[in-house]
C-alpha positions as CSV (number, residue, x, y, z in Angstrom):
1,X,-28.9,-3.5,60.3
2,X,-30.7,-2.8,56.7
3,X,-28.4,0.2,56.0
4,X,-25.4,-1.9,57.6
5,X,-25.9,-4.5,54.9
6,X,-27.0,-1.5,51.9
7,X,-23.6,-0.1,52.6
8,X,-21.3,-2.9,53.1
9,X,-23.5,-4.0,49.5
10,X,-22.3,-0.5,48.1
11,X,-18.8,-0.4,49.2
12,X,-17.8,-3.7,48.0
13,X,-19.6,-2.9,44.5
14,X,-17.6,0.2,44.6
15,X,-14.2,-1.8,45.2
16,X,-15.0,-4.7,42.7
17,X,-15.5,-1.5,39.9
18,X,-12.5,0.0,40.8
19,X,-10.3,-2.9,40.5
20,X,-12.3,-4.1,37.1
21,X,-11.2,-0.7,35.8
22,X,-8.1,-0.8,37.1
23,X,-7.6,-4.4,35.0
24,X,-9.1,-3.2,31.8
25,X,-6.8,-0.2,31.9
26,X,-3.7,-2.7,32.4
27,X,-4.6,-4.5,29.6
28,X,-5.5,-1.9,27.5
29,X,-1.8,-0.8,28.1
30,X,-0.7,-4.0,27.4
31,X,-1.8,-4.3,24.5
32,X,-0.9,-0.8,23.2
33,X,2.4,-1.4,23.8
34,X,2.5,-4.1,21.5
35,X,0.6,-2.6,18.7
36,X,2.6,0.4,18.7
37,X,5.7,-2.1,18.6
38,X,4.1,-4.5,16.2
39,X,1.4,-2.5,14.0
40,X,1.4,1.2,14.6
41,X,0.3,1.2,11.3
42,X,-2.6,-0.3,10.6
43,X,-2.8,0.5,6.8
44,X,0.0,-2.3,6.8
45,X,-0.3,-4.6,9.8
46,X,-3.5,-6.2,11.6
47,X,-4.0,-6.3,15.0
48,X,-7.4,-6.2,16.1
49,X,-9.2,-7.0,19.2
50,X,-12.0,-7.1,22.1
51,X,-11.1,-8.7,25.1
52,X,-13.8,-9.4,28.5
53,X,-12.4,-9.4,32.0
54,X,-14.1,-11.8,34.3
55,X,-12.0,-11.4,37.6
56,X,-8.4,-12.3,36.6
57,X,-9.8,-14.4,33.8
58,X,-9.3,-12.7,30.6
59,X,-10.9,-13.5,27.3
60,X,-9.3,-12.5,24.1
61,X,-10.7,-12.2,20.8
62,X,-9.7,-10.4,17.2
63,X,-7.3,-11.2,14.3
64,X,-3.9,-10.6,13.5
65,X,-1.8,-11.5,10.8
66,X,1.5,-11.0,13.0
67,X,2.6,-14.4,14.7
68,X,4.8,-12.7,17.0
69,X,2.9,-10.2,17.9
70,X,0.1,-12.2,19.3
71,X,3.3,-14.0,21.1
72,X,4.3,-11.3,23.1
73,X,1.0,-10.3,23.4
74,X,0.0,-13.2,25.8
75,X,3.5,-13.3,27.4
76,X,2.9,-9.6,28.5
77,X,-0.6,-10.7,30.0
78,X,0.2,-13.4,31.2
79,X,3.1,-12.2,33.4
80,X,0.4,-9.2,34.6
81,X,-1.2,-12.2,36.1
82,X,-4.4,-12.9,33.4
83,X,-5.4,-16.2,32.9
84,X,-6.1,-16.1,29.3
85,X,-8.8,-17.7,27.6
86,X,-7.3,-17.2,23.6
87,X,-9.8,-16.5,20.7
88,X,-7.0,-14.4,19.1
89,X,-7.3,-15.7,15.5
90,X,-3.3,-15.6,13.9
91,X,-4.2,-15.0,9.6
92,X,-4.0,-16.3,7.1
93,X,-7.7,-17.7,7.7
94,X,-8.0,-21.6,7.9
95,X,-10.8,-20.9,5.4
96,X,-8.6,-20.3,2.6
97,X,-7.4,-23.8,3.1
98,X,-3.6,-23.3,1.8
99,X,-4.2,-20.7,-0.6
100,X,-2.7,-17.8,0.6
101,X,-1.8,-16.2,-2.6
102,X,-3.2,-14.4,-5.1
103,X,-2.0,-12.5,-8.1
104,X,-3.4,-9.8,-10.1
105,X,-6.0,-10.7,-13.3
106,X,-7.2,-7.4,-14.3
107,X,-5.4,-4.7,-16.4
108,X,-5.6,-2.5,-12.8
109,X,-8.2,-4.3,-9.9
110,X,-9.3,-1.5,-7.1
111,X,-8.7,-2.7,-3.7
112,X,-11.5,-1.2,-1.0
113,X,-11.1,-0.1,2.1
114,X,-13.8,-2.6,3.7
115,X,-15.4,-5.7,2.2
116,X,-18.3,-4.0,-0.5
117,X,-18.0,-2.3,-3.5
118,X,-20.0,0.6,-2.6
119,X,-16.1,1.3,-0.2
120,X,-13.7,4.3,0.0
121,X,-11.2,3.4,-2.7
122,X,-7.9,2.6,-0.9
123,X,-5.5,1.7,-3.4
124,X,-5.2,-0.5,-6.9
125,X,-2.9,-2.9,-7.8
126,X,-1.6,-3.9,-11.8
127,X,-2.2,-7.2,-13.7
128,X,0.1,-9.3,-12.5
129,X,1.0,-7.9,-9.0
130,X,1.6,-11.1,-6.7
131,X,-0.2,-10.6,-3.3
132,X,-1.0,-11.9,0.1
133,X,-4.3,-13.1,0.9
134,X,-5.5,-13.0,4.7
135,X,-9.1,-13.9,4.2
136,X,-12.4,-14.1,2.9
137,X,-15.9,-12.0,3.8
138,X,-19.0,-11.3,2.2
139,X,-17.1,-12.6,-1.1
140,X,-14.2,-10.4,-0.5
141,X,-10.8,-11.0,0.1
142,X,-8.4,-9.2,2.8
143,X,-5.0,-8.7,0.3
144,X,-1.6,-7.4,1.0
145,X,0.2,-5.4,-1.6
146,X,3.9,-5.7,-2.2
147,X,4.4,-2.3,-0.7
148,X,2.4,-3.9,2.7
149,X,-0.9,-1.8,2.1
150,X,-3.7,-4.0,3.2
151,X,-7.2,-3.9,1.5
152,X,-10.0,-6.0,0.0
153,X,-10.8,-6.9,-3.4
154,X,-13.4,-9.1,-4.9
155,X,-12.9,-12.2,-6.4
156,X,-12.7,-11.1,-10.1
157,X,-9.2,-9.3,-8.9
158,X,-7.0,-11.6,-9.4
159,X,-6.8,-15.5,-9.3
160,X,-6.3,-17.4,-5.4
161,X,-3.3,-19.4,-5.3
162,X,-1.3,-21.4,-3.1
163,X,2.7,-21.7,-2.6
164,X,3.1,-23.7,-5.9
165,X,1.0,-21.8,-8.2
166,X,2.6,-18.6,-6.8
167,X,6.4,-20.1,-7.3
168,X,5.1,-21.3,-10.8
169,X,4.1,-17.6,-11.5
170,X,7.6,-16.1,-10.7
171,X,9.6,-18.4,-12.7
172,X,7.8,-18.2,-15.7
173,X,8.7,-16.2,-18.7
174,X,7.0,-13.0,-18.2
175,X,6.6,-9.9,-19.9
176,X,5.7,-6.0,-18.5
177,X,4.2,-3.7,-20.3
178,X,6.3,-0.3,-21.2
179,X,3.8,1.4,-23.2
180,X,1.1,3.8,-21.0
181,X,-1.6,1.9,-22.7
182,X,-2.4,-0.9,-25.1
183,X,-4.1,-4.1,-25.8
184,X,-4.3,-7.8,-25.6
185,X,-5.5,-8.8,-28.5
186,X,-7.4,-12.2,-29.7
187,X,-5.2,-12.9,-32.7
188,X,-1.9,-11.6,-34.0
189,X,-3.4,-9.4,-36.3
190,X,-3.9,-5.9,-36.1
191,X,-7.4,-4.6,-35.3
192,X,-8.6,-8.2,-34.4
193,X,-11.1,-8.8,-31.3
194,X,-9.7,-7.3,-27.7
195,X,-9.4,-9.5,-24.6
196,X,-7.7,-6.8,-22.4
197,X,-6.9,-3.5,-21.9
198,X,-3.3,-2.9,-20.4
199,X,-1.5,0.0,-18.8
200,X,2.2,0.7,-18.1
201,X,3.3,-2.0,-15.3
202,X,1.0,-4.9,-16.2
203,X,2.8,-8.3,-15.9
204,X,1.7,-11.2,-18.3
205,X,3.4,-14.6,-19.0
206,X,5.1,-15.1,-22.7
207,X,4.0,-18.2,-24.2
208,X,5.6,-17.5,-27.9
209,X,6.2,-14.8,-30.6
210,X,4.4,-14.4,-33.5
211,X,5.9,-11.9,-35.7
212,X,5.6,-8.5,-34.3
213,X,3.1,-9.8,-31.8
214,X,4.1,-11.6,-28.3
215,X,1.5,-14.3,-27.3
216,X,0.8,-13.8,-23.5
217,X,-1.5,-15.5,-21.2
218,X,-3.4,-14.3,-18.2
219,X,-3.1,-15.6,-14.6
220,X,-6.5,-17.4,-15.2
221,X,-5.0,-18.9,-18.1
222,X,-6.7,-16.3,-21.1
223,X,-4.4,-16.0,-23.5
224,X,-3.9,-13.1,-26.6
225,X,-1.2,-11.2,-28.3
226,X,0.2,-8.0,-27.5
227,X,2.2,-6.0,-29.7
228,X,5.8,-6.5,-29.3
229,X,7.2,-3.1,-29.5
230,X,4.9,-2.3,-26.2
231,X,6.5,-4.4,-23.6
232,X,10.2,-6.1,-22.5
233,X,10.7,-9.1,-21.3
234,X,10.5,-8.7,-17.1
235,X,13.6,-9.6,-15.8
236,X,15.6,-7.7,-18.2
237,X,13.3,-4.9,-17.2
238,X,14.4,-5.4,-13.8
239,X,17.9,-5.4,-14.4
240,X,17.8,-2.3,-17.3
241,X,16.3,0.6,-14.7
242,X,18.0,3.6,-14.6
243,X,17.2,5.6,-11.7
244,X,18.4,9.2,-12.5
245,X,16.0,12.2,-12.3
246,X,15.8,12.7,-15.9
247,X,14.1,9.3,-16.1
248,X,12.0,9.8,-13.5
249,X,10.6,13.2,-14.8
250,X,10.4,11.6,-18.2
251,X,8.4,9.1,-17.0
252,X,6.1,11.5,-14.7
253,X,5.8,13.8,-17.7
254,X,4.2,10.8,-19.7
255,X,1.5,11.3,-17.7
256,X,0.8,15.0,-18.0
257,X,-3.2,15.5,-18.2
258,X,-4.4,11.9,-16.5
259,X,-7.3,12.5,-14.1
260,X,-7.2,12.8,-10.1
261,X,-8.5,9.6,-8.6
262,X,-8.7,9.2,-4.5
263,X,-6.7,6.2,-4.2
264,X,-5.4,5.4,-7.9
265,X,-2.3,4.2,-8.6
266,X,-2.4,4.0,-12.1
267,X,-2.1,5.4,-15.0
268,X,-6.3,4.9,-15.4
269,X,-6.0,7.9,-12.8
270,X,-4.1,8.5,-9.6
271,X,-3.9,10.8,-6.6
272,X,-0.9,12.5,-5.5
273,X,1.1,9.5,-3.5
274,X,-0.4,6.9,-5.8
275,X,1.2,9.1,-9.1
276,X,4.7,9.4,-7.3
277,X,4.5,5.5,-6.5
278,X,3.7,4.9,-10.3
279,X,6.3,7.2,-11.7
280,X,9.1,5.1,-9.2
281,X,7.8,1.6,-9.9
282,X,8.3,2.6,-13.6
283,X,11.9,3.0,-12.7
284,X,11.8,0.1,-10.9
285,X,11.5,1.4,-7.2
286,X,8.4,0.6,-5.0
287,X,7.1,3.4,-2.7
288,X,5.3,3.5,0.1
289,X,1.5,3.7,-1.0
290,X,0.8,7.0,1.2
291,X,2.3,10.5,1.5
292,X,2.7,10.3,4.7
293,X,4.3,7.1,4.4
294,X,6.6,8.7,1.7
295,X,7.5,11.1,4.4
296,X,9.0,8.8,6.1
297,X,11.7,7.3,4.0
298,X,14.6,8.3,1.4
299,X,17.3,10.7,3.1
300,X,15.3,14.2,4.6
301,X,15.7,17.2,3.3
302,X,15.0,20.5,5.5
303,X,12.1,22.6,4.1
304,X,13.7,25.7,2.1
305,X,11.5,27.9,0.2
306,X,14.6,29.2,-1.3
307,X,15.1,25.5,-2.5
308,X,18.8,25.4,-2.7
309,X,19.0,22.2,-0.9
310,X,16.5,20.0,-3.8
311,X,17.4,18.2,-7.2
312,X,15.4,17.0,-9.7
313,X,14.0,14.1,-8.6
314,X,13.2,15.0,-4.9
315,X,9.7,14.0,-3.4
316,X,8.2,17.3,-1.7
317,X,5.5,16.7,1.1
318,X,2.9,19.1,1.9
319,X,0.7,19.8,4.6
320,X,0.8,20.9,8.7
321,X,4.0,21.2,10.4
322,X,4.7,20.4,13.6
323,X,3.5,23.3,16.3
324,X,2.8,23.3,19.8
325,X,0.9,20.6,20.6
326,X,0.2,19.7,17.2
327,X,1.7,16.8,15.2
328,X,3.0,17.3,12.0
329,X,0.2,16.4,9.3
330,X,1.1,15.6,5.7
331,X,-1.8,15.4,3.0
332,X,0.2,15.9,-0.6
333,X,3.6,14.6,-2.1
334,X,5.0,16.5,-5.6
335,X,7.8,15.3,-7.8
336,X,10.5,18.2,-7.5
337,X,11.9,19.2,-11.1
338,X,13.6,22.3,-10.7
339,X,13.7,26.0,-11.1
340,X,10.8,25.9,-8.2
341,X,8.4,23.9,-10.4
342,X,7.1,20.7,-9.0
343,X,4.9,18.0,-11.4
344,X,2.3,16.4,-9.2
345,X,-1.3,15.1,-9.1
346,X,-3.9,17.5,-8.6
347,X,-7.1,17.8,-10.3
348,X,-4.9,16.6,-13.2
349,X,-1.0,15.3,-13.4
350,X,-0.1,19.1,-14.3
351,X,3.2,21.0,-13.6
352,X,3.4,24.1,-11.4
353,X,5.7,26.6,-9.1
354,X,6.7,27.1,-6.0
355,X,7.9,30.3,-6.8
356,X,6.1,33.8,-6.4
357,X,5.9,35.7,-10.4
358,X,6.0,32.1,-12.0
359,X,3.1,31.7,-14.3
360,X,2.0,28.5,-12.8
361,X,2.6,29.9,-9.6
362,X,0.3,28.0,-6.9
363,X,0.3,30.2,-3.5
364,X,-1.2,27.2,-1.3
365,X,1.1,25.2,-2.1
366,X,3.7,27.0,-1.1
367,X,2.1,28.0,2.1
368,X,1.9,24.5,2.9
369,X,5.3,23.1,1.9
370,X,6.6,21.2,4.9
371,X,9.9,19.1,3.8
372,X,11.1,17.2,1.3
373,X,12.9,13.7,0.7
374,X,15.7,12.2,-1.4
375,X,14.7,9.3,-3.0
376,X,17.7,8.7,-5.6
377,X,20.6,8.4,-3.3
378,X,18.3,5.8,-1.0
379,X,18.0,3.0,-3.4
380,X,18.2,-0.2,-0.6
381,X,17.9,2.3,1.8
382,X,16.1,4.4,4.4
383,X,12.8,2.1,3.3
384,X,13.5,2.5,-0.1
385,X,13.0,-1.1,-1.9
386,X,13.9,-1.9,-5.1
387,X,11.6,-3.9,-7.4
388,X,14.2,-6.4,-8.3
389,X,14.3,-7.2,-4.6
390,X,10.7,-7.8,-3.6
391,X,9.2,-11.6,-4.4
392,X,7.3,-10.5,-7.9
């Protein structure tokens, strides 16, 4: 009767295991259906989670900043037959208290990839960039940048704001910087004091003019004088961008020699997607922060090593191709400008070719050429945005 009860004891543990498994597995599904519809990426979308089964209760936990998401989410388990208990937290954070804004204070702030300075550098983001602000840890704050990448960056970033600072913001006078580098200066006269250093992109308010100097202030309310001749007023910027490929070479060629940086995108130092995202915004188009991201929009291009099929202009991706049972991988994004020559970050900003007996010629890269996009004929199109069209 012992060994009755010992295995009757061991067959119904057995049962009650496999049909716990056989839950979290259905859930796990669940829910990676709707990430994959919702955030596949999560460089630009948040869903995170733990969940505990207990029977066919089921207790959810995480973050997202995606409403509708966490909608479906619980429709989807609830019609699998889970009774839910929800700790699934929908961002922005209560803890911000209405301030879900933020916008840029620093000439370029670095944005980490986790909450501590001692983090992989993910991306930057210019003086003045408006952002989103998800939350707050360890005196960091989860931000969203306008082209969706999703980082943290400390509090001396930028300056926390709610809806009516941020709408105060965008209809102010403003002014962005055209130079590649200059100054805010303490009085209108030249060699005076510094408050700021400023790079190409940087977005300040215009509170006056003062001869040959434009007053400006800071979103934390600093204020200075920049030299006139360095800047143009922002919405005539806005509406003044020509976006042909001399420009854009032009503009990439400004920034021959600038140092490699893993995830800059500035002209302080950039990597190779964060350079081709600078050169665009310059021209008033907003990439995607990533290569591979890159990859993905404007109108594709087949590779061709004879490179018939490119113009000036064209964004060339590097990396894997697909083989087998192997994805295709992409790790490196040039500007095309010609002839076989592509300008690009690596090491430096530095021209080279694609083509064999070219001085410059570079055989990896080459080897490693996997496609290419069209950028210039996608304007409002194939995820291409225009910078007159996103909320700065």
């Amino acid at each position: 009767m012992h060994r009755l009860i010992i295995s009757i004891t061991l067959i119904c543990l057995f049962i009650y295991s496999c049909t716990d498994d056989s839950s979290k597995q259905q859930v796990e599904d669940i829910i990676a259906t709707v990430k994959a519809k919702f955030a596949p990426d999560k460089r630009v979308a948040l869903l995170d989670y733990t969940f505990e089964l207990k029977g066919e209760s089921l207790c959810l936990k995480g973050e997202t900043n995606l409403p509708q998401a966490k909608k479906e989410l619980l429709r989807a388990l609830a019609g699998a037959g889970f009774t839910i208990l929800d700790s699934l937290t929908v961002l922005p954070s209560a803890d911000l208290e209405g301030q879900h804004s933020g916008i840029v204070n620093l000439s370029v702030c670095n944005i980490r990839s986790a909450p501590k300075h001692s983090a992989e550098l993910a991306t930057q983001a210019l003086l003045g960039t408006p952002l989103k602000v998800w939350k707050k840890q360890d005196g960091f704050f989860l931000v969203q940048t306008p082209d969706g990448y999703l980082g943290w960056l400390d509090a001396g970033g930028f300056v926390l704001t709610g809806d009516a600072g941020m709408d105060d913001w965008r209809a102010s006078d403003r002014v962005i910087i055209t130079a590649g580098f200059g100054f805010v200066l303490e009085s209108s006269t030249a060699g005076s004091s510094k408050v700021s250093d400023l790079v190409a992109g940087d977005i300040l308010r215009k509170t006056g003019q003062v001869g040959s100097y434009t007053a400006v202030a800071f979103p934390d309310g600093r204020t200075g004088f920049v030299a006139s001749s360095s800047l143009l007023p922002f919405r005539e910027w806005l509406e003044t961008r020509t976006l042909d490929a001399a420009h854009i070479l032009a503009t990439a060629h400004e920034m021959m020699g600038r140092p490699y940086l893993w995830g800059g995108t500035s002209g302080k130092g950039m990597d190779c997607s964060g350079f081709t995202q600078t050169v665009y915004f310059l021209n008033g188009i907003m990439l995607q922060r990533d290569a591979n991201q890159q990859a993905d929009t404007g109108e594709e291009l087949a590779a061709d090593t004879t490179f018939q099929n490119l113009l000036p202009g064209d964004l060339l991706f590097f990396g894997r191709p697909a083989s087998g049972d192997l994805p295709e991988k992409i790790w490196h994004v040039a500007i095309y400008e010609g002839s076989g020559k592509i300008i690009h970050a690596s090491e430096r900003v530095k021209v080279e070719s694609l083509r064999r007996g070219d001085a410059a010629f570079n055989e990896e890269r080459l080897n490693t050429y996997v496609r290419a996009s069209r950028i210039l004929s996608s304007a409002g199109a194939n995820g291409i945005m225009a910078v007159k069209d996103l909320p700065f």
